[in-house]
C-alpha positions as CSV (number, residue, x, y, z in Angstrom):
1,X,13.7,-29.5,-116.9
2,X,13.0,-31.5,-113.9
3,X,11.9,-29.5,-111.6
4,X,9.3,-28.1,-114.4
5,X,8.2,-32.2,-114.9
6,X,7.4,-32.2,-111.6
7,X,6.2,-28.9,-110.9
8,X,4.0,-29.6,-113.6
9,X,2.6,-33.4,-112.4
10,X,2.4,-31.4,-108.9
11,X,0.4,-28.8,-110.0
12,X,-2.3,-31.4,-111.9
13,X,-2.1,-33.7,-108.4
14,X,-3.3,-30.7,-106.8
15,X,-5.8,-29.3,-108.8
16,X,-7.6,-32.7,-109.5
17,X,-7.8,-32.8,-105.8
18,X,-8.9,-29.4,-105.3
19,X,-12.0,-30.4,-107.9
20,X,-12.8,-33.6,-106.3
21,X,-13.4,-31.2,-103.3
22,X,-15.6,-28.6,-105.5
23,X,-13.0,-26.0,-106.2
24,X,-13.2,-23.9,-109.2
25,X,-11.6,-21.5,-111.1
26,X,-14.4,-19.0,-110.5
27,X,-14.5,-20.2,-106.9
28,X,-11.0,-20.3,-106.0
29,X,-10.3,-17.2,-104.1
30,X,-13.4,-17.1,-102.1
31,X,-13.1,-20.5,-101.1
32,X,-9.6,-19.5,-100.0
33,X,-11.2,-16.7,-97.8
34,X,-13.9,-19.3,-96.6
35,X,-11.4,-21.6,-95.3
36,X,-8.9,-18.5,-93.7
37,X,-12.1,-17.8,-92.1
38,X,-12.8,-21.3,-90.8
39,X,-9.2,-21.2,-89.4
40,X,-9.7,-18.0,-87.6
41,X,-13.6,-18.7,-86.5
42,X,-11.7,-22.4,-84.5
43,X,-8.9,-20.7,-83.3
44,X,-11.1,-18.1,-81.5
45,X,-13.7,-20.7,-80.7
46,X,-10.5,-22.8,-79.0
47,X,-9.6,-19.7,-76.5
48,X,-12.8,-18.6,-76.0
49,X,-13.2,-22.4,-74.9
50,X,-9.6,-23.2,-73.3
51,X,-8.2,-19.5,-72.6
52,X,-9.6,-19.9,-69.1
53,X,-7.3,-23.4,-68.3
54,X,-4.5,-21.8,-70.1
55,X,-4.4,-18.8,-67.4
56,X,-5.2,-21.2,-64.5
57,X,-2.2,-24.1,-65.4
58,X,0.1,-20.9,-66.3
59,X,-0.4,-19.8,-62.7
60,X,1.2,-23.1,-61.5
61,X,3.4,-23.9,-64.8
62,X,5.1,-20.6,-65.3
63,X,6.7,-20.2,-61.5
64,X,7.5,-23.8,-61.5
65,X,9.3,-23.4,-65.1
66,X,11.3,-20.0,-63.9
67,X,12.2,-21.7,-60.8
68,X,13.7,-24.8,-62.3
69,X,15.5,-22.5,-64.8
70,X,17.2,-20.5,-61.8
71,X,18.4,-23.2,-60.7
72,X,20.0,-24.8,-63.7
73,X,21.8,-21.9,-63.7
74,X,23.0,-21.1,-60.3
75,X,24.2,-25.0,-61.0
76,X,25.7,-24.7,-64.0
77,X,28.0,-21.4,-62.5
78,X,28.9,-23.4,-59.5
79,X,30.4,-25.7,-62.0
């Protein structure tokens, strides 16, 4: 009976803030798809922008990375 209380007071929380931000029932789902968009549109944007550093610091990161991880190991065997 809890869980409903609060599921319930959750569920009004959430939809009075979804109006205050011009959601509807009739505009639900689309506005859903607008936003999934919106996500997908910046993530794209943000590699089309920063995919060119990320190669660039990778070529110094990565072998830097593996070789600090060989030798952790070859230290940790020694042991």
């Amino acid at each position: 009976m809890k869980t409903a209380v609060k599921l319930v007071i959750l569920s009004l929380l959430v939809g009075m803030l979804l109006a205050a931000l011009g959601v509807t029932l009739g505009n639900f789902w689309p506005s859903v798809l607008t936003l999934f968009g919106n996500i997908v549109n910046a993530v794209v944007r943000f590699f089309d922008w920063g995919g060119e550093f990320i190669i660039l610091g990778a070529l110094v990161v990565l072998p830097v990375y593996i070789y600090r991880e060989v030798a952790r190991r070859r230290r940790r065997r020694s042991e």
